[in-house]
C-alpha positions as CSV (number, residue, x, y, z in Angstrom):
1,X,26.3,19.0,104.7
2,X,26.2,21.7,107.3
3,X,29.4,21.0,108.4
4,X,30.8,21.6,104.5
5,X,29.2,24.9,104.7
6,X,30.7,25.8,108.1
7,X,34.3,25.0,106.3
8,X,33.5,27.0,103.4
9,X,32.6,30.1,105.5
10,X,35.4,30.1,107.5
11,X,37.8,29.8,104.3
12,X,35.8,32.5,103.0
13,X,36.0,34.5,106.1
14,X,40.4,33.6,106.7
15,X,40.7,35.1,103.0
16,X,38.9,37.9,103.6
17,X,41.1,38.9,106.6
18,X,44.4,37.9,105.0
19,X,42.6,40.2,102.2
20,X,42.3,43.2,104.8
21,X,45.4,43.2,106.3
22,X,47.5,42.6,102.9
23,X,45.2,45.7,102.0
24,X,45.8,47.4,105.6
25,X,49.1,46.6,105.5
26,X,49.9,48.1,101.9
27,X,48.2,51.7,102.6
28,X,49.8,52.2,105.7
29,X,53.5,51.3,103.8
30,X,52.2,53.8,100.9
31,X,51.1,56.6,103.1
32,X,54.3,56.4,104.9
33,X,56.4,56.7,101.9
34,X,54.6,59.2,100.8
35,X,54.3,61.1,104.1
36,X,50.2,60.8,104.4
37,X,50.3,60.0,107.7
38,X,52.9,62.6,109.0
39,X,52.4,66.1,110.2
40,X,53.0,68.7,107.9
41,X,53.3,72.2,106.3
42,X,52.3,73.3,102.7
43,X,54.4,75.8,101.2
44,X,54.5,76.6,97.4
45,X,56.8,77.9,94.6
46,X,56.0,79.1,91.2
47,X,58.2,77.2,88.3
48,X,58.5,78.3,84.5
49,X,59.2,75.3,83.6
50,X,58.5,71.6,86.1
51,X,60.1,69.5,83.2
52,X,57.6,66.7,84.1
53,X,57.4,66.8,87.5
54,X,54.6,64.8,88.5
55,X,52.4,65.0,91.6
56,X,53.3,62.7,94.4
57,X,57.0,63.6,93.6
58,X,59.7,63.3,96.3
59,X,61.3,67.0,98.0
60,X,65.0,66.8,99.4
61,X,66.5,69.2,101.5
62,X,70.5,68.6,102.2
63,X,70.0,65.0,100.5
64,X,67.4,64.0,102.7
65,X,63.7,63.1,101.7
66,X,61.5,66.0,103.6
67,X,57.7,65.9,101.8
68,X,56.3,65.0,98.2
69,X,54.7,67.0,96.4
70,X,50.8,67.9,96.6
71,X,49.5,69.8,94.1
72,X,50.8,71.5,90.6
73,X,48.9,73.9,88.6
74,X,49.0,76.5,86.4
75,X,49.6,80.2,87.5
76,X,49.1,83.4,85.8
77,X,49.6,82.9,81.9
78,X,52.1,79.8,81.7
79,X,54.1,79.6,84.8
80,X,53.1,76.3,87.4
81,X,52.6,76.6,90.9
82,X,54.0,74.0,92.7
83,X,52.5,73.1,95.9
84,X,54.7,70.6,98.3
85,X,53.7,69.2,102.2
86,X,56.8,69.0,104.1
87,X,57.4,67.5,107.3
88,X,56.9,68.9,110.5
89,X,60.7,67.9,111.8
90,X,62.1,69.9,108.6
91,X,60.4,72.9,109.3
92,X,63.0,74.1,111.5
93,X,66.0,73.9,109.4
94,X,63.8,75.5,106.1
95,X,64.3,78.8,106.7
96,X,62.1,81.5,104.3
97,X,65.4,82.9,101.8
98,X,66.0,79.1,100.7
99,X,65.5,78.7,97.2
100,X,63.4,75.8,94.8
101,X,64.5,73.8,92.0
102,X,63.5,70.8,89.5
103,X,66.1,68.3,89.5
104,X,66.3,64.4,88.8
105,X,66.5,61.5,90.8
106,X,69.4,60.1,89.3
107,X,70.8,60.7,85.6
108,X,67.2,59.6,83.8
109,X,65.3,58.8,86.8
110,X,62.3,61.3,88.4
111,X,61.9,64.5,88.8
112,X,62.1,65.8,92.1
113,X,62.1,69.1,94.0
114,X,65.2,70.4,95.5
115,X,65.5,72.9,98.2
116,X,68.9,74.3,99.4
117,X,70.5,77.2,100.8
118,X,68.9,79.6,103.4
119,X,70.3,81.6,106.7
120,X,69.6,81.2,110.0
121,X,69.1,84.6,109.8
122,X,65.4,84.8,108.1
123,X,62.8,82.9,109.7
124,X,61.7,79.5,109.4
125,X,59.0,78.2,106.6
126,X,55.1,78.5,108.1
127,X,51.9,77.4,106.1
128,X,51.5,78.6,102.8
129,X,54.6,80.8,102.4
130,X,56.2,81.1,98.7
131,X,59.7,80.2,98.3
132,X,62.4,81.5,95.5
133,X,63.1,79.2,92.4
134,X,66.6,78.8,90.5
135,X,65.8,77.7,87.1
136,X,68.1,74.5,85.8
137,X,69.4,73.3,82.6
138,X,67.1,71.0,81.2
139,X,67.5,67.2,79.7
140,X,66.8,68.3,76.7
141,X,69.4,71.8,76.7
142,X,71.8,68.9,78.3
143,X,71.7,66.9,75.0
144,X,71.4,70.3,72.4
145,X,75.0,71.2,74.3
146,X,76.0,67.9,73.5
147,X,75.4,67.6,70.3
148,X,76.9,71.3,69.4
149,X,79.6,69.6,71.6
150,X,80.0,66.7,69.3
151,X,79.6,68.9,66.0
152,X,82.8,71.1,67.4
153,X,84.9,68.0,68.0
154,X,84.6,66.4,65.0
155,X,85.4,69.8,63.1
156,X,88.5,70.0,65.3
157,X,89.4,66.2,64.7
158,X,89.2,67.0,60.9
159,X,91.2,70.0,61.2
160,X,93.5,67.9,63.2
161,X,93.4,65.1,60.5
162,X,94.5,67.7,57.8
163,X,97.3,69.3,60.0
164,X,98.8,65.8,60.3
165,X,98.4,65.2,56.8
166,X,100.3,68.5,55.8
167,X,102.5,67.7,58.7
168,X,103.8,64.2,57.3
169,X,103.9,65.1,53.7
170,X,106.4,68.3,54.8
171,X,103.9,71.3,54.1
172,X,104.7,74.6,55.9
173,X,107.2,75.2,58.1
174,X,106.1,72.6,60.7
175,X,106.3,69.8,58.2
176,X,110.0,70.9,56.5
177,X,110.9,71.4,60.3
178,X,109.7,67.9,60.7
179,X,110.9,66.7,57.5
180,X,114.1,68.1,56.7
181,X,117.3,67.1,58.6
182,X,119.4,70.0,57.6
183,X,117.2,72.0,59.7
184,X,117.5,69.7,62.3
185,X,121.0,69.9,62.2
186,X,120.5,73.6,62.0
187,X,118.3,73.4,65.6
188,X,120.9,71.2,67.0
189,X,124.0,73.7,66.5
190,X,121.7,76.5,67.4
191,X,121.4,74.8,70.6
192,X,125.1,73.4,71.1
193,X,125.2,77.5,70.6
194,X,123.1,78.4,73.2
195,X,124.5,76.1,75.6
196,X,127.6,77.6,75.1
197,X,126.1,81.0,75.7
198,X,124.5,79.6,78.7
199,X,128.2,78.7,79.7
200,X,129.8,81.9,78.9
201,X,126.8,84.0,81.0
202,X,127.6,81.8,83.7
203,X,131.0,82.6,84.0
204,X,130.1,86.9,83.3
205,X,128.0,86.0,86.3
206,X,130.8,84.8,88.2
207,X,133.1,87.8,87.3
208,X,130.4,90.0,88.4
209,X,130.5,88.2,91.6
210,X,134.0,88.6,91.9
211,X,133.6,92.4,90.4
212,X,130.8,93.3,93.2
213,X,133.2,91.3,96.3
214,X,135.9,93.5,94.9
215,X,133.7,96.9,95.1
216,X,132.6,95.6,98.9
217,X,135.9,95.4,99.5
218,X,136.7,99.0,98.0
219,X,134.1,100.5,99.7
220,X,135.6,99.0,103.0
221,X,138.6,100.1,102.9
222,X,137.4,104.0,101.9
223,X,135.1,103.8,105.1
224,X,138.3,102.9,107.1
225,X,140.4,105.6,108.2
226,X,144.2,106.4,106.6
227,X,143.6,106.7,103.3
228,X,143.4,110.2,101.1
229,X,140.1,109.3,99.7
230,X,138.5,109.1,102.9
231,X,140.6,111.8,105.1
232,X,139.3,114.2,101.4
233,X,135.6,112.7,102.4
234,X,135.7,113.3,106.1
235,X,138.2,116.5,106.4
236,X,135.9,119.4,106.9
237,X,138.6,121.9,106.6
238,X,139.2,120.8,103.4
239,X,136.0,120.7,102.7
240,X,135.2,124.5,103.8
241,X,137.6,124.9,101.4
242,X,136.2,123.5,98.8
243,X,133.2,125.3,99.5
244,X,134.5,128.3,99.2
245,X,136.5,127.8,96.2
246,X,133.0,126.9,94.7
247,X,131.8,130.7,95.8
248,X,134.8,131.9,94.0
249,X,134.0,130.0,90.8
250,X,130.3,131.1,90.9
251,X,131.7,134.4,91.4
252,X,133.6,134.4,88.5
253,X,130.8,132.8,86.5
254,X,128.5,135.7,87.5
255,X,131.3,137.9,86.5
256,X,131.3,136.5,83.4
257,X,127.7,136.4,82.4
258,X,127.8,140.2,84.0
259,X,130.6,140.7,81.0
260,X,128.8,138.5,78.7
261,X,125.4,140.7,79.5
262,X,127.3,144.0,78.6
263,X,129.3,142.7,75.4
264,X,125.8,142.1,74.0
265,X,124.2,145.8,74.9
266,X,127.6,147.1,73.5
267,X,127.0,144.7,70.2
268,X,123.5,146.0,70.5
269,X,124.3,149.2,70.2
270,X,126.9,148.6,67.2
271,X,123.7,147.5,65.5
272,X,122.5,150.9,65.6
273,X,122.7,154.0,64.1
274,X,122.1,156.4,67.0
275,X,125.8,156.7,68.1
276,X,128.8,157.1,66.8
277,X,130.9,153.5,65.8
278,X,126.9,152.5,64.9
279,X,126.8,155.3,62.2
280,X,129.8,154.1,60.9
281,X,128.9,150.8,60.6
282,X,125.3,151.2,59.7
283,X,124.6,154.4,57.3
284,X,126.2,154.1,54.3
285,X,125.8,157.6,54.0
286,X,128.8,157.7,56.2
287,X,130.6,155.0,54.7
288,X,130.6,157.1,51.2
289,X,131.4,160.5,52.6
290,X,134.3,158.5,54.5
291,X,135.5,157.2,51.4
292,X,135.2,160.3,49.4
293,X,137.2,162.0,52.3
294,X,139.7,159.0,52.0
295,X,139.8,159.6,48.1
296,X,140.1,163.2,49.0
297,X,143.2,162.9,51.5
298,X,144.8,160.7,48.4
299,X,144.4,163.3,46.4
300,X,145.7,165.9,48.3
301,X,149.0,163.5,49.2
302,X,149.6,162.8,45.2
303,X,149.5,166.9,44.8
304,X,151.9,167.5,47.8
305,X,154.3,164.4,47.1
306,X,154.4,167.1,43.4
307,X,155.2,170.1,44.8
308,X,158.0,169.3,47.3
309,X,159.5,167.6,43.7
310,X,159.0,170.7,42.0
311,X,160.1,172.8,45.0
312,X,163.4,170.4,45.1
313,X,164.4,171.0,41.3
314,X,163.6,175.0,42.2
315,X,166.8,176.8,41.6
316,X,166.2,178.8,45.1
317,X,166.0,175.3,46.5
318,X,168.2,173.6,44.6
319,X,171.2,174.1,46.8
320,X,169.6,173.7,50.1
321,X,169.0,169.9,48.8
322,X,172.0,169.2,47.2
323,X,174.0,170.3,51.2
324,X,171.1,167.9,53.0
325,X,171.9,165.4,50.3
326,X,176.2,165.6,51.2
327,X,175.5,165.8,55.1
């Protein structure tokens, strides 16, 4: 009997230390996934939105796991303070102008706390210090794009449905273009057309090759030596006296507007009335005591042209005529 009792209490006893260690066993592998047993720092950053971030959740830095997080609460009026424990090792590669953000273990999967970015310029992280958040596009602002997404789609499918509808029944210009051979045949000589004007500005650009290797050549030969065009260029004599046929010419010209200048003052003075060939040509006063004079001078000729006739049929006269008359 006593022995039964032995065997019982060292069953008991063997399942209570497979018990322990199972139990030992399983706190040590959950503190070391979630970082209970490694040295750490606490830093925070204030969220306005975790999106469901639980406590306990994982923190990645450059895709690798670097703390969990310890503690979220709410700060100020509705924003959440996130508290996270990171590891010692990844304290010097935080550096304090990195920034904080919620993201998602997968597609669906957990959230989790992302820090990137940073310069090795600013510090590294210490106890307690407050980093920058980015805010990110939610799950649910995912699936309200995708569904505007959808809605714009399908309008542009049935737009497209009725655009190949009116397409294959010939409505518009599209669908006669589509539909009606004569205006194919119409596109098909306007491009045997345009392949022949292809052809024919290919062959202007070869005569304006030929044109410009000409010109070259032209422009070669006047360069050389011998020829009038370029002893005229390079023949100063002539050209001093070209020069000073020029003076001549702008001599004359001045000349000119010199003659041009005083025909005007002399017309300008014809215009007035304060000399002589102006008064005739500008009071009429003038004009009509010019005219009576004229009328005058007639007058006087008609009386004269009378009294040589009468003086010619005189009888003292008469004979003095008649001898002029014979001789």
């Amino acid at each position: 009997m006593s022995e039964t009792k032995n065997n019982r209490s060292v069953i008991v006893g063997i399942f209570i230390f497979i018990g322990l260690a199972i139990l030992a066993v399983t706190i040590f592998t959950l503190g070391s996934q979630k970082k209970a047993f490694t040295r750490s720092v606490c830093i925070d950053a204030i969220f306005d939105d975790v999106g469901g971030l639980q406590k306990g959740g994982n923190v990645w830095f450059s895709g690798l796991k670097v703390g969990t997080v310890k503690n979220i609460g709410f700060e100020g009026d509705s924003q959440v303070k996130v508290q996270m424990s990171i590891e010692l090792s990844a304290v010097p590669h935080i550096h304090t102008d990195a920034k904080a953000k919620i993201s998602s273990d997968g597609l669906i999967g957990n959230k989790i706390i992302v820090i990137f970015g940073g310069t090795t310029a600013a510090p590294n992280i210490k106890e307690n210090d407050l980093l920058a958040t980015e805010g990110v596009i939610s799950t649910d602002d995912m699936m309200a794009t995708m569904q505007e997404n959808n809605k714009n789609i399908l309008a542009i499918t049935t737009d497209f449905k009725s655009i190949s509808r009116k397409l294959e029944e010939g409505e518009g210009t599209l669908g006669a273009l589509l539909n009606d051979p004569s205006i194919a045949n119409k596109l098909n000589a306007s491009a045997t057309d345009l392949q022949l004007t292809l052809a024919n500005l290919k062959q202007v650009s070869e005569n304006s090759k030929h044109v410009v290797a000409n010109f070259q050549h032209f422009s070669n030969e006047l360069n050389q030596s011998g020829n009038s065009i370029h002893d005229f260029v390079n023949d100063t004599v002539m050209y001093s006296s070209i020069i000073k046929s020029l003076d001549e010419v702008q001599k004359a010209t001045n000349t000119l507007h010199q003659f041009t200048v005083n025909l005007n003052q002399v017309s300008s003075k014809l215009n007035q009335d304060n000399n002589t060939l102006g008064l005739l040509l500008n009071d009429p006063a003038t004009a009509a005591d010019i005219k009576a004079m004229m009328r005058n001078l007639e007058t006087s000729s008609e009386k004269l042209d009378e009294n040589m006739e009468a003086i010619r049929h005189n009888f003292l006269f008469r004979r003095y005529f008649r001898k002029k008359n014979k001789d």
